[in-house]
C-alpha positions, 0 to 999 in steps of 0.5 A: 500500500502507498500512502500520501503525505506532504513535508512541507512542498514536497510529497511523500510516498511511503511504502509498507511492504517490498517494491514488486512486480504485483504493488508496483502499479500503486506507486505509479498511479500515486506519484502520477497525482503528484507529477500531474500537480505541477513541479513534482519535488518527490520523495519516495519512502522505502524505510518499510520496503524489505526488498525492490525487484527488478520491476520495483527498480523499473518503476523508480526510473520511470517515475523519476523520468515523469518528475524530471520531464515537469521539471521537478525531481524524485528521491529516495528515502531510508532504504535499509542495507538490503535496498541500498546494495540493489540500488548499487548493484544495479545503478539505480543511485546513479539516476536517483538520490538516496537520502538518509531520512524525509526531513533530510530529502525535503529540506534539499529540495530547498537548496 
C-alpha cells in the first residue's frame, strides 16, 4: 500500500511492504497525482520496503523520468542495507538520490 503525505512542498510516498512486480502499479498511479500537480519535488519512502525487484527498480526510473520531464525531481528515502546494495548493484543511485531520512530529502529540495 502507498500512502500520501506532504513535508512541507514536497510529497511523500511511503511504502509498507517490498517494491514488486504485483504493488508496483500503486506507486505509479500515486506519484502520477503528484507529477500531474505541477513541479513534482518527490520523495519516495522505502524505510518499510524489505526488498525492490527488478520491476520495483523499473518503476523508480520511470517515475523519476515523469518528475524530471515537469521539471521537478524524485528521491529516495531510508532504504535499509538490503535496498541500498540493489540500488548499487544495479545503478539505480546513479539516476536517483538516496537520502538518509524525509526531513533530510525535503529540506534539499530547498537548496
Amino acid at each position: 500500500m502507498v500512502t500520501h503525505s506532504r513535508q512541507g512542498a514536497v510529497d511523500v510516498l511511503s511504502l509498507d511492504s517490498a517494491l514488486q512486480e504485483d504493488n508496483c502499479d500503486g506507486l505509479r498511479t500515486a506519484a502520477e497525482e503528484c507529477v500531474k500537480r505541477g513541479q513534482p519535488r518527490l520523495i519516495i519512502d522505502l524505510g518499510s520496503v524489505a526488498f525492490i525487484d527488478s520491476a520495483g527498480l523499473e518503476a523508480l526510473l520511470d517515475i523519476n523520468d515523469r518528475c524530471v520531464e515537469r521539471g521537478g525531481a524524485c528521491k529516495l528515502s531510508g532504504p535499509n542495507a538490503l535496498c541500498v546494495d540493489i540500488l548499487s548493484a544495479t545503478g539505480v543511485d546513479q539516476d536517483l538520490e538516496v537520502v538518509d531520512s524525509i526531513v533530510k530529502g525535503a529540506g534539499s529540495f530547498a537548496l
